[in-house]
C-alpha positions in Angstrom: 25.0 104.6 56.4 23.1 107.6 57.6 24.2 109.3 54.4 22.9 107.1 52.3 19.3 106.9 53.9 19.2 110.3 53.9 20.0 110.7 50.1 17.6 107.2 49.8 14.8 109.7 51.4 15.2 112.3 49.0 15.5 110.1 45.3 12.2 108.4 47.1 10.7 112.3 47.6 11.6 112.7 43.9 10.4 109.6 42.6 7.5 110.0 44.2 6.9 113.3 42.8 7.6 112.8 39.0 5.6 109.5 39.3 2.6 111.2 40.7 2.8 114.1 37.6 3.7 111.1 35.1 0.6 108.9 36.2 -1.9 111.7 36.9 -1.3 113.4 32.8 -1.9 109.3 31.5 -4.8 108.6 33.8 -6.6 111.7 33.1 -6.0 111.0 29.6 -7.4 107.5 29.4 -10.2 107.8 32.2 -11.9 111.2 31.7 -15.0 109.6 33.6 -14.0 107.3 35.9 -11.7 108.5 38.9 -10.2 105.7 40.1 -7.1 105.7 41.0 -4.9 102.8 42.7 -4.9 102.9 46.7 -1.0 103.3 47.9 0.3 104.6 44.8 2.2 107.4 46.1 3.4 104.9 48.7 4.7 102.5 46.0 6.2 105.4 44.2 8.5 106.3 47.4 9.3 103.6 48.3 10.3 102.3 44.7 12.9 105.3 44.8 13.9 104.3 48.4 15.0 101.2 47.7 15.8 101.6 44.4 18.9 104.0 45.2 20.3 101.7 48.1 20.5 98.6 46.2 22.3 100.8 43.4 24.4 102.1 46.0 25.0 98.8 47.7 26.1 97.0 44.0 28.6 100.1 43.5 26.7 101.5 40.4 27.3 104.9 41.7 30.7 104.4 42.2 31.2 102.4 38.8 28.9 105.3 37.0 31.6 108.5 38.3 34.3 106.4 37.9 33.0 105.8 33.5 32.0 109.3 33.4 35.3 110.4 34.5 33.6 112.6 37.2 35.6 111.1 39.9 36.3 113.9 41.5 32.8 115.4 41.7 31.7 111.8 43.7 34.2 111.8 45.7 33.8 115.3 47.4 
């Protein structure tokens, strides 16, 4: 369980990072002007990675995914 926290922290950490480039290029594109950007964003971003990668890890799609891919042996170390 403590794996997969610590593997939660770090898609979270990525997510939040290729959010944060994706929505800062399209809001500076659209508002020029007008700075305002949503309060928690980078907190919605994390967290949306967090939880996004235990629930697939809870359902199996990881598992299902190696197992498709024939990569079995790469998931499995």
């Amino acid at each position: 369980m403590i794996e997969i926290l610590i593997q939660s922290f770090f898609v979270g950490i990525i997510t939040l990072v290729i959010g944060t480039i994706i929505f800062n290029l399209s809001i500076n594109k659209i508002n020029d002007n007008n700075k305002n950007k949503p309060q928690g964003i980078k907190f919605a971003f994390f967290i949306t990675g967090v939880i996004l990668h235990i629930l697939l890890e809870s359902f199996g799609f990881n598992k299902w995914y190696c197992d498709k891919k024939l990569c079995y042996t790469l998931c499995n170390n």
